[in-house]
C-alpha positions as CSV (number, residue, x, y, z in Angstrom):
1,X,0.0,0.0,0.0
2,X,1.3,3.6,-0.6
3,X,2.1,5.9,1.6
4,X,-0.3,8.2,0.0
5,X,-3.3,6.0,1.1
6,X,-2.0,6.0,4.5
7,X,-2.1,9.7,4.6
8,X,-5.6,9.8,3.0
9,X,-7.0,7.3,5.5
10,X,-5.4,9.0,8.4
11,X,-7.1,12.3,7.1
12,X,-10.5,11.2,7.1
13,X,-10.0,9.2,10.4
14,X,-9.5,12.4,12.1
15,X,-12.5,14.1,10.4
16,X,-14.7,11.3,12.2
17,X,-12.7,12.4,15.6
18,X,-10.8,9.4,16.1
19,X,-7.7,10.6,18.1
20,X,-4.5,8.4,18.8
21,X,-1.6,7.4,16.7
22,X,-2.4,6.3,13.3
23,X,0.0,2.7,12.8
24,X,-1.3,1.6,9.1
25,X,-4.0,0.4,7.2
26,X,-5.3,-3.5,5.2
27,X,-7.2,-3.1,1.6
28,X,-9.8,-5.8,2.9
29,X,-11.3,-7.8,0.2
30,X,-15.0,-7.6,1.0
31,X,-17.6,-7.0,-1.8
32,X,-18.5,-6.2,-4.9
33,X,-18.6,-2.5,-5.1
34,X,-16.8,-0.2,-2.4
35,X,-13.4,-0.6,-1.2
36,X,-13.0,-0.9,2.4
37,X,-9.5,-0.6,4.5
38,X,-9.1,-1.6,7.6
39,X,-7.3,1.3,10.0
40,X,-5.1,0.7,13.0
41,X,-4.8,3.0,16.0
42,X,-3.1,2.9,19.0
43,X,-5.8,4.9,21.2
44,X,-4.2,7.1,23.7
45,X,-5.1,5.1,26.6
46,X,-2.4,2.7,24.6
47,X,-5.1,0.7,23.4
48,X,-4.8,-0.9,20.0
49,X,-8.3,0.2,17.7
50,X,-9.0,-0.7,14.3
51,X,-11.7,1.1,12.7
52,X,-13.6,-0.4,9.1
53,X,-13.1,3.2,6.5
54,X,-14.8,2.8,3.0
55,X,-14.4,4.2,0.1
56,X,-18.0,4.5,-1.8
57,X,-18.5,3.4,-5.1
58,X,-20.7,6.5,-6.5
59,X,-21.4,5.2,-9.7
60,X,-23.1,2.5,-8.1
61,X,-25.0,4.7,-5.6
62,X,-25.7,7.8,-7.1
63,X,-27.7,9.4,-4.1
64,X,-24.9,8.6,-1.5
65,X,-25.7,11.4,1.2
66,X,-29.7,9.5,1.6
67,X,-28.1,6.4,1.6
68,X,-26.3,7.6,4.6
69,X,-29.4,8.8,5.9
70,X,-31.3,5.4,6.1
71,X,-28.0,3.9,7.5
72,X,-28.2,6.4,10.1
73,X,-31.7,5.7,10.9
74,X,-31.4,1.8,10.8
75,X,-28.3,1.0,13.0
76,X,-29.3,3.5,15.8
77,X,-32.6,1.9,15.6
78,X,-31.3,-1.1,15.9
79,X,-28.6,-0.1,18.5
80,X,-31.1,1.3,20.4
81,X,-32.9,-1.8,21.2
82,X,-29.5,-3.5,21.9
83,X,-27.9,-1.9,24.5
84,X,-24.3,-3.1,25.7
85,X,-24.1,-5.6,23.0
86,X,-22.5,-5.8,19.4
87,X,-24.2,-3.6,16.9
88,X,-23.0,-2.0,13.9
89,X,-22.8,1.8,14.5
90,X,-21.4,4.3,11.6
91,X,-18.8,7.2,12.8
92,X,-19.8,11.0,12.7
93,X,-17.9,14.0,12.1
94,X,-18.2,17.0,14.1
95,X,-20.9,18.1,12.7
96,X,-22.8,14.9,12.7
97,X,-22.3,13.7,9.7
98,X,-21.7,9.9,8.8
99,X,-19.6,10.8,5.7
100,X,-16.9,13.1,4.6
101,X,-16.7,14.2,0.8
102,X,-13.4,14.1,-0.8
103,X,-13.7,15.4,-4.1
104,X,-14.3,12.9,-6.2
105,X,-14.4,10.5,-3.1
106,X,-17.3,9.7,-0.3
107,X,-15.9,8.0,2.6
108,X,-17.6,6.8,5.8
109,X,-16.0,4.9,9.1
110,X,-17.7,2.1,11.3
111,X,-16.9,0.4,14.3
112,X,-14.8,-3.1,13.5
113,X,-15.7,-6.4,14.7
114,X,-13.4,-8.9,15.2
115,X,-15.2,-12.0,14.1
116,X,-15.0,-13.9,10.2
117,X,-17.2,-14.2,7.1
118,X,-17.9,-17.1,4.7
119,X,-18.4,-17.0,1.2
120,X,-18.8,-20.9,1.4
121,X,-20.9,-21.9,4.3
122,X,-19.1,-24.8,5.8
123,X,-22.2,-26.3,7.8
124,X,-26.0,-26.5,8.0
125,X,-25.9,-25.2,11.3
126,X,-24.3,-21.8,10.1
127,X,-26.7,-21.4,7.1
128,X,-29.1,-21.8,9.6
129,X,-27.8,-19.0,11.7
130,X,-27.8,-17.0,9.2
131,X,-31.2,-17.5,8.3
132,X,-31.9,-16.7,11.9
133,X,-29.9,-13.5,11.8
134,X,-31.6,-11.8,8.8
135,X,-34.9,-12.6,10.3
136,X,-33.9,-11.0,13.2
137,X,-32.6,-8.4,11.2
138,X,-36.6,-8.1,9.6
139,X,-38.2,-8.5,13.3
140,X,-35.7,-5.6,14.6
141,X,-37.4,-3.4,11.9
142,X,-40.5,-4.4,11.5
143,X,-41.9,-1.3,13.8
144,X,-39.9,0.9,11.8
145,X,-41.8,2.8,8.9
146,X,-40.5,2.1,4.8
147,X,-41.7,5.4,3.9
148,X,-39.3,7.3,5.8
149,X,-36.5,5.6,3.9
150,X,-35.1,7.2,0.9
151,X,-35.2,4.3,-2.0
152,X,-31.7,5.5,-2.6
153,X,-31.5,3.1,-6.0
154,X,-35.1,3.6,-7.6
155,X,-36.4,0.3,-9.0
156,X,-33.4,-1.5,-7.5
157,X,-35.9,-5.0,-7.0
158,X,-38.2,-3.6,-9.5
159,X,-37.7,-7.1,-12.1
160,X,-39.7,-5.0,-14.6
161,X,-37.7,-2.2,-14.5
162,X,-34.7,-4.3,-14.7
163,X,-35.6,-6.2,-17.7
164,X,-36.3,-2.4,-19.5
165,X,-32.6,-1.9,-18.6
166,X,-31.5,-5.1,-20.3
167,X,-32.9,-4.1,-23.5
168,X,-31.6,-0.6,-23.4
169,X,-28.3,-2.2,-23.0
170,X,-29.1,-4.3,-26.2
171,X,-30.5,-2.2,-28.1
172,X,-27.0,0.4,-27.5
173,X,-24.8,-2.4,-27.5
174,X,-22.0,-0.1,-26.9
175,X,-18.8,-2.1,-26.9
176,X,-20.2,-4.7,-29.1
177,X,-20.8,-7.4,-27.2
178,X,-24.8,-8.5,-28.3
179,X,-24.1,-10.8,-30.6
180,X,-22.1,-13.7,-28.5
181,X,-24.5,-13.4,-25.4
182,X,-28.3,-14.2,-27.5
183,X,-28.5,-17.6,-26.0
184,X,-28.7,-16.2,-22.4
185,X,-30.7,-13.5,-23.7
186,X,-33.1,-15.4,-25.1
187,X,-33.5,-17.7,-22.2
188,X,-33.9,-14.7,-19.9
189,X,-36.6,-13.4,-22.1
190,X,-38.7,-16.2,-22.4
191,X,-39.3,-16.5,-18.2
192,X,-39.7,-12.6,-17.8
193,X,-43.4,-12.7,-16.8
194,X,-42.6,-15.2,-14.4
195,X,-39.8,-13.7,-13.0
196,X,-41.5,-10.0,-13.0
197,X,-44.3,-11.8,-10.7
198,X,-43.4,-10.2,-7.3
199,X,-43.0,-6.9,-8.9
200,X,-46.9,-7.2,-10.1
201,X,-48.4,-8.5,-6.9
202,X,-46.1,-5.8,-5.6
203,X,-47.5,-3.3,-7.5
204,X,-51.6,-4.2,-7.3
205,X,-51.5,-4.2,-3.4
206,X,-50.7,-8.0,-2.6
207,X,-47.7,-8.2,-1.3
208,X,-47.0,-5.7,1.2
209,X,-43.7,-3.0,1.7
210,X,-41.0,-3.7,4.6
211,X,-38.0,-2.9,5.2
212,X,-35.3,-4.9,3.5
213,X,-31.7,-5.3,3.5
214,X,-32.1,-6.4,-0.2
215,X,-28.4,-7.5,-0.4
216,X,-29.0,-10.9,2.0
217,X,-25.5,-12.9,0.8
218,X,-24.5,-15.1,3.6
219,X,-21.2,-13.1,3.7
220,X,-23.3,-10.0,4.7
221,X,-23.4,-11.8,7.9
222,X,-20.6,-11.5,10.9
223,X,-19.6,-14.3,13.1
224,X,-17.7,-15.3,15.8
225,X,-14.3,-16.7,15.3
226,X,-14.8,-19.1,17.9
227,X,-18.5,-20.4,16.5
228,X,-21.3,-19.9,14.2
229,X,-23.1,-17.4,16.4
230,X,-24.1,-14.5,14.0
231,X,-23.1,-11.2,15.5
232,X,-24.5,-8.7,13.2
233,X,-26.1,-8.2,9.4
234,X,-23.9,-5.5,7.7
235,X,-23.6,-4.1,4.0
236,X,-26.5,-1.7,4.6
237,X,-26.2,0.2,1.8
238,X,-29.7,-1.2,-0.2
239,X,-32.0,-0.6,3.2
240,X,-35.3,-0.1,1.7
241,X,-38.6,-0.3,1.3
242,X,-38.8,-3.8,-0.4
243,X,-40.3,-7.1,0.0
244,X,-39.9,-10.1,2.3
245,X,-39.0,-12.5,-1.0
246,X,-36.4,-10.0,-1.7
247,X,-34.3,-11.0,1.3
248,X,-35.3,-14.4,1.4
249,X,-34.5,-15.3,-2.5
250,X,-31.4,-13.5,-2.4
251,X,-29.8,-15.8,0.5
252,X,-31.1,-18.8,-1.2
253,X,-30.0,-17.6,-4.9
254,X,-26.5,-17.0,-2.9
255,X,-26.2,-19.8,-0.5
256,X,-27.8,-23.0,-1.9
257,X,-26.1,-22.7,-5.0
258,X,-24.0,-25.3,-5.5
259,X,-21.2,-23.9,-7.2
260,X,-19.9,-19.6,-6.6
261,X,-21.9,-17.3,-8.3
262,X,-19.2,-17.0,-10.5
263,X,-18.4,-20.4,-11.1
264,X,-17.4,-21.1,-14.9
265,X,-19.0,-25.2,-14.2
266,X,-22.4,-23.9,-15.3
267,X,-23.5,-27.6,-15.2
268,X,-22.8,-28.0,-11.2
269,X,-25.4,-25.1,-10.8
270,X,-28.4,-25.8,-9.1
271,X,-30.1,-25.5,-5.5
272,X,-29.1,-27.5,-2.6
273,X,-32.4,-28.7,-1.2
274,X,-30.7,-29.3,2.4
275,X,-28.8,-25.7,2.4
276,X,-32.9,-24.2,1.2
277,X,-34.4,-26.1,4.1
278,X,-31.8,-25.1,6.8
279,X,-32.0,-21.1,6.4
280,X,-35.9,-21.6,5.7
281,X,-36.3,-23.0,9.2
282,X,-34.3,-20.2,10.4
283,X,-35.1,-17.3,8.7
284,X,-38.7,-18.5,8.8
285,X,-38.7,-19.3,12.8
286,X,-38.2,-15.5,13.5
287,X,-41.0,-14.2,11.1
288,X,-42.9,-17.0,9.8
289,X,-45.7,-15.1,12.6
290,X,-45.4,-11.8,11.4
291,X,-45.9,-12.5,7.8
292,X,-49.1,-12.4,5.6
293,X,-50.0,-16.1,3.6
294,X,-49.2,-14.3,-0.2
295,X,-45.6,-13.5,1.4
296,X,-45.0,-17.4,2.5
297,X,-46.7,-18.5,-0.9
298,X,-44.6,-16.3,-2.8
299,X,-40.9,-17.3,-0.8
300,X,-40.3,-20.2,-2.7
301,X,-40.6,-18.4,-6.2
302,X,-38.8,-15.3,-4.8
303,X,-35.7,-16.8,-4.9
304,X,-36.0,-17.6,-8.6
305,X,-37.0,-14.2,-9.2
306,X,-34.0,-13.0,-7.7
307,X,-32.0,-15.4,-9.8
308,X,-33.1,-14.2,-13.0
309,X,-32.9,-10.4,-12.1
310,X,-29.4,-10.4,-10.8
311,X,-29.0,-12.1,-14.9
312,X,-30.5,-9.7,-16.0
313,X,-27.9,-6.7,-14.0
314,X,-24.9,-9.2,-14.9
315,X,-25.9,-9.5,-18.5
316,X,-26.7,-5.8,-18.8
317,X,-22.8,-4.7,-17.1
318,X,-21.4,-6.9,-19.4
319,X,-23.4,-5.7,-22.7
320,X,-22.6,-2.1,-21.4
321,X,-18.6,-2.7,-20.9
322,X,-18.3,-3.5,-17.1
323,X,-19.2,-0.5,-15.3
324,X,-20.9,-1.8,-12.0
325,X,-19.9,-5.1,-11.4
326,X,-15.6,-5.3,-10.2
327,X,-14.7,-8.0,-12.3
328,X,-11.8,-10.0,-12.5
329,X,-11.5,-11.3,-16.0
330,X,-13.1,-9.6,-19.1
331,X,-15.8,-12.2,-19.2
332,X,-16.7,-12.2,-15.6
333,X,-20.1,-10.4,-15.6
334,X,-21.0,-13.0,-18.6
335,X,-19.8,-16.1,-16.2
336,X,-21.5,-14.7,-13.4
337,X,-24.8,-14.6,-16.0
338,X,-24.4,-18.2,-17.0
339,X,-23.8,-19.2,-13.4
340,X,-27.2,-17.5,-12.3
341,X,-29.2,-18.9,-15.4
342,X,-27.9,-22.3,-15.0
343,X,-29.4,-22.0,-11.0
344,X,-32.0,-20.4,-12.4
345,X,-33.2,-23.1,-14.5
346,X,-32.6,-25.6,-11.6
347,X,-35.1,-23.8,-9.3
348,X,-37.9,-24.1,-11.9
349,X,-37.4,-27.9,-11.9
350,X,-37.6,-27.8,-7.7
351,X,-40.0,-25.5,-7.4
352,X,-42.7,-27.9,-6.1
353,X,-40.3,-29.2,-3.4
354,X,-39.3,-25.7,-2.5
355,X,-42.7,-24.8,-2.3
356,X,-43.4,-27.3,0.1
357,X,-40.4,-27.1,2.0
358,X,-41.5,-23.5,2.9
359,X,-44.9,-24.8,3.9
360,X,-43.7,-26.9,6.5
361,X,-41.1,-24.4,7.6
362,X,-43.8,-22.0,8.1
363,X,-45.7,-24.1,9.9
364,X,-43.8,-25.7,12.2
365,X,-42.3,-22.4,13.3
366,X,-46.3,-21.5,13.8
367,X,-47.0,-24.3,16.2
């Protein structure tokens, strides 16, 4: 790392008050979009402090300052009814702000947890946790009002919207890449009713608006180092108004894949029946009470719904020339596409059983 980092990093810790000796900072590899750095203070009680800065990805978020806002609002609601124990909680500046703007640069600082993420869940028992801690996450918010969050990305789980994006991207085609992805396109296409279902029922007043994390990978979960006791949700930066199925399809499209969402063995895809099962029970034994029957009818298809529109943004990046998505390789967005339609395709064929899977989830967590 440079030493001009350093002295960047240092300068915004001390715009969020953090006093001390700066020691040095760690690029940490988490996500897809924002770069985040891990800072190291010696506090000066002689305490060693690390502090979590990021880096905001803009283009991604192009309302950043209201995206603060319902960050704000969530963790100090959720702090609030967690006193004395681990919560995430954002820094503010002197004039109470959870940002600082850089120029061409929007930073923020939380608090860092010493704990370990999975991008492979290694057990049952933690995909269960996990389910259990973004139902908790839903039941810690479910007295807070959607309408005084900002919908920071408009349409962001709006399928409709996103499949109007996809052809706009086609129809520019602006670094020429159309012609070798009509396969996938035309797959994608042909279940786009089907997949813009929850958006409809949505829309005509059956499904009703929570708030959602709407970003529910299994590696947006902490743990302890020690176990698989979930200590906090985090990645907050798509808290909205949404819909239940958007949380729940998302960790099953993410977790009970068989292969990683970028896996290039497009013939392993497909959903792990025992991985769906285990975060049902636990995701659905903290809300299954609190939920309406349309949102436990509609869990099982939510997750192919989410399948197909996070196609749809991979396919769309990669038409436009890779401007969301951080990719790897030059043909990562279009792996990442053939990954999620493989699973995609999968989930129709074990729909039935997912279906009643979530039945008996539901019901046993009702008893």
């Amino acid at each position: 790392m440079t030493v001009d980092i350093n002295q960047k990093l240092e300068q915004i810790c001390r715009l969020f008050r953090i006093e001390g000796t700066y020691v040095t900072s760690e690029l940490i590899q988490m996500g897809n979009v924002n770069k985040t750095y891990e800072c190291k203070f010696i506090l000066p009680d002689g305490t060693p402090k690390s502090f979590l800065v990021q880096n905001v990805n803009t283009y991604a978020f192009r309302h950043p300052v209201e995206l603060m806002e319902n960050i704000d609002k969530v963790t100090e609601h959720i702090r609030a009814k967690k006193p004395g124990q681990i919560a995430l909680h954002f820094h503010h500046t002197e004039d109470r702000k959870t940002y600082v703007e850089d120029g061409k640069n929007f930073w923020r600082m939380t608090n860092y947890i010493s704990s370990v993420t999975y991008d492979t869940p290694p057990n049952l028992e933690l995909i269960n946790n996990a389910g259990k801690a973004f139902g908790e996450f839903q039941m810690q918010l479910a007295d807070f009002k959607p309408e005084d969050l900002f919908e920071t990305i408009p349409d962001f789980h709006n399928t409709r919207s996103r499949f109007e994006k996809l052809l706009a991207s086609v129809k520019a085609d602006p670094v020429g890449r159309v012609a070798e992805v009509r396969e996938e396109l035309d797959w994608l296409l042909s279940v786009q009713d089907l997949a813009c279902k929850l958006t409809d029922m949505q829309k005509a007043g059956q499904l009703p608006l929570r708030v959602t994390h709407n970003d529910t990978k299994i590696n947006n979960v902490l743990f302890r180092k020690d176990s698989y006791e979930p200590l906090v949700v985090i990645d907050l930066d798509t808290v909205m108004p949404g819909l239940v199925g958007h949380d729940f399809g998302d960790a099953i499209r993410f977790a009970a894949n068989r292969v990683r969402e970028d896996s290039r063995d497009y013939d392993k895809a497909g959903v792990d029946l025992d991985v769906f099962k285990a975060f049902a029970q636990g995701f659905l034994g903290m809300t299954a009470r609190t939920l309406t029957e349309a949102e436990i009818d509609t869990l099982a298809l939510s997750c192919f719904v989410l399948t197909v529109e996070l196609s749809t943004r991979f396919l769309a990046d990669y038409i436009d020339g890779d401007l969301y998505f951080k990719i790897l390789t030059p043909d990562h967005n279009l792996v990442r596409t053939r990954c999620q339609v493989a699973l995609a395709k999968d989930m129709l064929k074990k729909m039935p059983q997912m279906e009643q899977i979530v039945r008996e989830c539901a019901a046993e967590a009702c008893m």
